[in-house]
N, C-alpha and C positions, 0 to 999 in steps of 0.2 A: 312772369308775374301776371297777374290777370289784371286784365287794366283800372278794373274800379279801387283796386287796391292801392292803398300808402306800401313803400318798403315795408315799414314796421311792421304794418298789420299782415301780410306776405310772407312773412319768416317766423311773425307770432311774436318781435320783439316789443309789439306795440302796446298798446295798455289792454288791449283785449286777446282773446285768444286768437289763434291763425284759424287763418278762412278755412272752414269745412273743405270746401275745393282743393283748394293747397296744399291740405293735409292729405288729401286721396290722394293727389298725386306723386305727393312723396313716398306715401307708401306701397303705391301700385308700380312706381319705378323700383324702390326698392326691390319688391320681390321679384321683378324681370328679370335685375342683375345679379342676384344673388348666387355669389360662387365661395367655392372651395379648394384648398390645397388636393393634389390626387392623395395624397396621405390620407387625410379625412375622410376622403370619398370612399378609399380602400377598406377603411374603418367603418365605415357604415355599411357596405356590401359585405363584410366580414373574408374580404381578402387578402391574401400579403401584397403589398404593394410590390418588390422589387420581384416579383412573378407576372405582376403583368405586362401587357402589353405597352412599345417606349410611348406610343402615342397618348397611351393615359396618364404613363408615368410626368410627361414634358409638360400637358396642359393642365389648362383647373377645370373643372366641372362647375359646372350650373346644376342648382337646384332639380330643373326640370331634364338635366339631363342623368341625374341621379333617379331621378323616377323612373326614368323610361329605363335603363339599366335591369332596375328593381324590378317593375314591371313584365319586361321583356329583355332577360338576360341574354349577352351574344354568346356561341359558340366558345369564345375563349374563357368568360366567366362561368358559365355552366363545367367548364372542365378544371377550373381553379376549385372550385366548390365543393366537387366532385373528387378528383384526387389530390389538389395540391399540388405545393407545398402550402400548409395552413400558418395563421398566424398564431401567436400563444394564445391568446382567451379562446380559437376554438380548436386547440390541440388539446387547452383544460378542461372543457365544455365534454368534448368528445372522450375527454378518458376519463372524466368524473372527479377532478382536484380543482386546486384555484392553481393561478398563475401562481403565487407564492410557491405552492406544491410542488411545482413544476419544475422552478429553479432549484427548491432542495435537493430533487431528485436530479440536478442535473441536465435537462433540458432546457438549453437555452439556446437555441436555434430551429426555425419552421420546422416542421414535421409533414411529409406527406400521407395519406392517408392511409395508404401501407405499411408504414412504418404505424403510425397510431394504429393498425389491428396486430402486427406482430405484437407490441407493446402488452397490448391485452391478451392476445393468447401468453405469451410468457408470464405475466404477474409478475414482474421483477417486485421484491420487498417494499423498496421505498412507494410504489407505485399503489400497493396491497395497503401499505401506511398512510399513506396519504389518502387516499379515499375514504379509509376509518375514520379519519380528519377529520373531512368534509362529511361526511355521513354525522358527525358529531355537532359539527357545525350550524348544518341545517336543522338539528332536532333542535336545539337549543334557541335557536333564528324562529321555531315552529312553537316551542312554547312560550316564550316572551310572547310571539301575536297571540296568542291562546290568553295570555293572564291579560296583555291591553284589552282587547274583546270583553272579557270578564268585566273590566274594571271598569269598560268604557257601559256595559250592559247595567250595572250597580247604579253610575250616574244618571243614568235615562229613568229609571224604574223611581228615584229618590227626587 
């Protein structure tokens, strides 16, 4: 606590707000410590977690070590990335379905990147349907923003 201060005024409990000081501090401590599950972190990198490495799997990541990751990926994430195994939003992503699609068709376990181009050279059915899907999906996603635009263009003009 900085010394000119009361407790109250210190935490902000007092009749006034917290000391400009106090509040920097909390929030500049906050973003030092700031971490995450590796799950999370695997999720933001767009990795399968139980493919990487135990060292990431055991600890939690910081913020800033999430960036540096991002930044400057290691050898073993460039080759996660690279071939896999992937996790489901980018086994969807890379075959052109949603996650939902995925499990219709029966994919419910990672996919390495191999396996997603046989996938595509062969066009299994469900996989030909499913993308129909999604091709429908996003035209319909494309004209709704089309008619808000419109709508929103009407109010400005009026």
């Amino acid at each position: 606590m900085h010394p000119s201060l009361s407790p109250g005024q210190a935490t902000g409990r007092g009749r006034g707000p917290a000391h400009p000081l106090v509040t920097l501090v909390a929030m500049t401590s906050h973003q030092n410590t700031q971490t995450m599950k590796p799950a999370t972190a695997a999720k933001k990198l767009g990795v399968y977690l139980e493919a990487t490495p135990a060292e990431f799997r055991e600890g939690v990541v910081s913020r800033a070590e999430l960036n540096a990751l991002q930044a400057d990926p290691p050898e073993w994430l460039r080759e996660l990335r690279r071939s896999g195994p992937h996790p489901r939003p980018v086994v969807a992503a890379k075959l052109g379905v949603s996650i939902a699609g995925l499990a219709r068709g029966g994919v419910t376990q990672p996919l390495t990147t191999e396996e997603i181009e046989a996938l595509k050279r062969e066009r299994p059915e469900w996989l030909e349907q499913e993308r129909a899907t999604q091709a429908e999906v996003r035209k319909e996603a494309s004209r709704i923003k089309q008619k808000q635009a419109e709508r929103a263009a009407r109010t400005q003009r009026t």
